[in-house]
C-alpha positions in Angstrom: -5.0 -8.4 -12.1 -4.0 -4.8 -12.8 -4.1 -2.4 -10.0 -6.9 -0.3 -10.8 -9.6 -3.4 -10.3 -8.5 -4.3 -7.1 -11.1 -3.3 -4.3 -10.6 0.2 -3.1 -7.3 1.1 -5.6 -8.4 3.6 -8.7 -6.0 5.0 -11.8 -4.0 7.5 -9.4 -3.3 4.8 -6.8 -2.7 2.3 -9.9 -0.5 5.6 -11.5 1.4 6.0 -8.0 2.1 2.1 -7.4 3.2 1.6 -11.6 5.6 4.1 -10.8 8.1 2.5 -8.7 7.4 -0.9 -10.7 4.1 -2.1 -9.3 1.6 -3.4 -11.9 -0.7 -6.0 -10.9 -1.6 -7.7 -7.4 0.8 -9.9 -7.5 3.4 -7.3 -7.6 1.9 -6.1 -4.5 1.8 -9.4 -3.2 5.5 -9.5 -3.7 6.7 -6.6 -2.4 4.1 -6.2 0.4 1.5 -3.4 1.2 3.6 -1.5 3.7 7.3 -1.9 1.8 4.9 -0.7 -1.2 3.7 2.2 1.3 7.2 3.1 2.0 8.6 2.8 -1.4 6.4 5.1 -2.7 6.9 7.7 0.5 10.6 7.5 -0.6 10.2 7.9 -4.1 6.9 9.4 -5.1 6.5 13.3 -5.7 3.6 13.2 -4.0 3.6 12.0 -0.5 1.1 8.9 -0.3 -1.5 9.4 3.4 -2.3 6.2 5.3 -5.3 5.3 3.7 -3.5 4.4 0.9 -1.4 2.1 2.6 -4.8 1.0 4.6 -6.3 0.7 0.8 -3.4 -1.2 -0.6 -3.9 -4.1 2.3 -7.3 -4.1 1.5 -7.1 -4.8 -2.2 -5.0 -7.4 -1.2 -7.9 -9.0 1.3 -10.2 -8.1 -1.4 -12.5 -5.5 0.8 -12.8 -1.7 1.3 -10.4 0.3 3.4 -12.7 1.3 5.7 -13.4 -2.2 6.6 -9.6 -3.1 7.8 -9.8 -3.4 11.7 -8.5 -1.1 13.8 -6.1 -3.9 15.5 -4.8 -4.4 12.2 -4.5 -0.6 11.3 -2.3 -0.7 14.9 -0.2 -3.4 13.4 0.5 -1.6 10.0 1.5 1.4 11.5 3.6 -0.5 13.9 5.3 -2.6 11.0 5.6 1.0 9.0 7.6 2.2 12.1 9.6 -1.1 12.3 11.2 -0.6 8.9 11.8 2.4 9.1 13.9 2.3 11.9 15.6 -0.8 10.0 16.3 1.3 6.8 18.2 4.2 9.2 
């Protein structure tokens, strides 16, 4: 399924993620919302904001970003800090 008709992704998140190789969900499925996240913070011009990252795990779980749990948004951010200490 291409980008732009998952849940809560548009053309400029579907433009951002096709950028550094993400087409479809299962390419997002693959490489993971967060590595996805940090990919793009690495490599995109523009610096993607956590809601994108919230709306990326969303599309995966097929609902809004606004409807992913604060617990999980703890987790995320947790598992954002995690690899980036890994990729030091």
């Amino acid at each position: 399924m291409e980008i732009r008709k998952l849940k809560g992704l548009g053309p400029k998140s579907e433009q951002c993620l096709n950028a550094i190789g993400i087409f479809n969900k299962e390419d997002l499925e693959k490489i993971g919302a967060v590595n996805a996240y940090l990919k793009l913070n690495n490599q995109s011009i523009m610096k993607p904001s956590l809601n994108l990252l919230y709306a990326m795990v969303g599309a995966l779980e097929n609902k809004h970003w606004t409807e992913i749990a604060k617990n999980d948004k703890y987790r995320l951010l947790m598992e954002l800090e995690d690899l980036k200490e890994l990729n030091k």
